[in-house]
C-alpha positions, 0 to 999 in steps of 0.5 A: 072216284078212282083215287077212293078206289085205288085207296081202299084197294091199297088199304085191303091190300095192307090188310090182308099182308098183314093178315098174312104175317099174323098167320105165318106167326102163328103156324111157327108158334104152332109147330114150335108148341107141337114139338115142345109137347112131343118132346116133353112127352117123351119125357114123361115116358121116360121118368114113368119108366124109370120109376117103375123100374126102381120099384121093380114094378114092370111098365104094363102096371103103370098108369100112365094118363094118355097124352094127346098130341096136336097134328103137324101139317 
C-alpha cells in the first residue's frame, strides 16, 4: 500500500512540475504577444499620422479604429 502511495504521489508531483513549465511558457509568450501589439500599435499611429499629413488633413479627422491592448501583469 505504501509503495502505491509513494508512486502516485510521485506521479502528481510530475504533474503538476509539468503543469508549471506549461504555464510559465505561456506567460512569456503572453508578455511577448503584449509587447508585440503595443509596438505594432504604435506603428499604426505613426503611418495614420503620416498620411494624414501628407493629405494636410490635421489627425483629429482621422478615423483611426481604437485598438485594445492586453493587461501586462
Amino acid at each position: 500500500m505504501r509503495d502505491q502511495i509513494e508512486n502516485r504521489l510521485s506521479d502528481l508531483k510530475n504533474e503538476y512540475d509539468q503543469g508549471q513549465k506549461i504555464l510559465a511558457e505561456l506567460n512569456e509568450k503572453r508578455e511577448n504577444t503584449a509587447q508585440a501589439m503595443l509596438r505594432i500599435s504604435g506603428a499604426i499611429q505613426v503611418l495614420e499620422e503620416l498620411l494624414a499629413k501628407e493629405e494636410n488633413v490635421p489627425m483629429e479627422a482621422v478615423q483611426t479604429e481604437a485598438v485594445e491592448l492586453p493587461q501586462l501583469r
